[in-house]
C-alpha positions in Angstrom: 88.1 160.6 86.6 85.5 158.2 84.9 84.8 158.9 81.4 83.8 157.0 78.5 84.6 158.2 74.8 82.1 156.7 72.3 79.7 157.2 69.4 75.9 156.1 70.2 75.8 155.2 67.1 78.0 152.3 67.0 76.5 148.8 68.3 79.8 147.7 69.5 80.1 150.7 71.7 76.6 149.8 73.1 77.1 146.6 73.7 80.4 147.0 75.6 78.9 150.0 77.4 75.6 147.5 78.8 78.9 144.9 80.4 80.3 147.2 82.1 79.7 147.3 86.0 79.3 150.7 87.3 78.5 152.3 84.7 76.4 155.1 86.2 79.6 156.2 87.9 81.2 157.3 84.5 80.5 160.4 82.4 79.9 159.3 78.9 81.0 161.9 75.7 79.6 160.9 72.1 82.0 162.2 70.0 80.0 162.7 67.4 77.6 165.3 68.9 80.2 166.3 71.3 83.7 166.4 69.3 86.8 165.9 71.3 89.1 168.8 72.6 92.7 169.1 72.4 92.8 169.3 75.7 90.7 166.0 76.1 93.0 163.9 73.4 96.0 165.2 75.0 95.0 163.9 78.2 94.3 160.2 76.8 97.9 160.8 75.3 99.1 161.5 78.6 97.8 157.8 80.0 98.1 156.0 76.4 101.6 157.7 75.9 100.9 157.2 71.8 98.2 158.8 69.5 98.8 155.8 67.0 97.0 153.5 69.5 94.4 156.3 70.1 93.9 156.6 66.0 91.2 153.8 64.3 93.0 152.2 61.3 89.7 150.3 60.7 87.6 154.2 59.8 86.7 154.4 56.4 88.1 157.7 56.0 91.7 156.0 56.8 91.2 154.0 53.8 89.3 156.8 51.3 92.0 159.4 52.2 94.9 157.2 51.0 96.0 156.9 54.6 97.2 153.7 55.2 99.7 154.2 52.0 101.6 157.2 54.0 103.8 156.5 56.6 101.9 158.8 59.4 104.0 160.4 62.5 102.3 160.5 66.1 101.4 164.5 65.0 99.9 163.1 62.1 97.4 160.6 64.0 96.7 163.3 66.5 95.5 165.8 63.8 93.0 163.6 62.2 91.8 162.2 65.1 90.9 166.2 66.5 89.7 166.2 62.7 87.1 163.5 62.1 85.4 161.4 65.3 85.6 158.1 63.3 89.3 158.3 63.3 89.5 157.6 67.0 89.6 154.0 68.2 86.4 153.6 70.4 85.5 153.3 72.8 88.1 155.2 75.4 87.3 154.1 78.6 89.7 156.0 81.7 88.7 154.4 84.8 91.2 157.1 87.2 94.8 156.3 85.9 94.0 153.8 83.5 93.2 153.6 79.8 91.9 151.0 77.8 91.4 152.1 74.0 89.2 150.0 71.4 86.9 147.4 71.6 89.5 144.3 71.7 87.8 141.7 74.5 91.7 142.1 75.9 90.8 145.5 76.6 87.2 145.4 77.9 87.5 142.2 79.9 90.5 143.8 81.9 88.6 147.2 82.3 85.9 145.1 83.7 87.8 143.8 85.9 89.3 146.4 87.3 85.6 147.8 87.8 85.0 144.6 89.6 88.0 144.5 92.1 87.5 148.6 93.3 
């Protein structure tokens, strides 16, 4: 599977979604219009094995709801995320087996390359 999570919104997303090779290949899902299923977070669990790294710390929410005081458990991430679209780190981008989470250049350089070496 090829999917990209993102919000169409964000200029970051847009700008890491115009360097990726391939692109047509992937199916892209704004969260915002398009909210994210259990069944869709779990499976980004499944590859990320953690719904901390799945869960934005940088959302305004995070900070507005007293958040980042609490000491959150991985149920804890996983219900907010399912709750609000901001809380999830974008974008997701599976490419088959692999997951690369957030917009780090760590993350989007090596998910490029893996585009590149298919």
């Amino acid at each position: 599977m090829r999917k990209i999570y993102y919000l169409k919104t964000c200029d970051t997303c847009k700008r890491i979604l115009k360097s990726l090779p391939k692109l047509d290949t992937f199916i892209l899902q704004d969260i915002k219009e398009n909210n994210i299923t259990v069944k869709q977070l779990e499976g980004m669990y499944a590859l990320s094995k953690s719904y901390e790294v799945l869960f934005s710390k940088r959302a305004k929410l995070y900070k507005e709801m007293g958040l980042k005081d609490e000491k959150l458990q991985e149920t804890d991430f996983k219900r907010y995320i399912l709750e609000h679209y901001t809380f999830l780190n974008r974008p997701v981008i599976i490419i088959n087996d692999k997951i690369f989470v957030g917009n780090s250049a760590k993350n989007v350089d090596a998910a490029i390359d893996l585009l590149n070496h298919e």
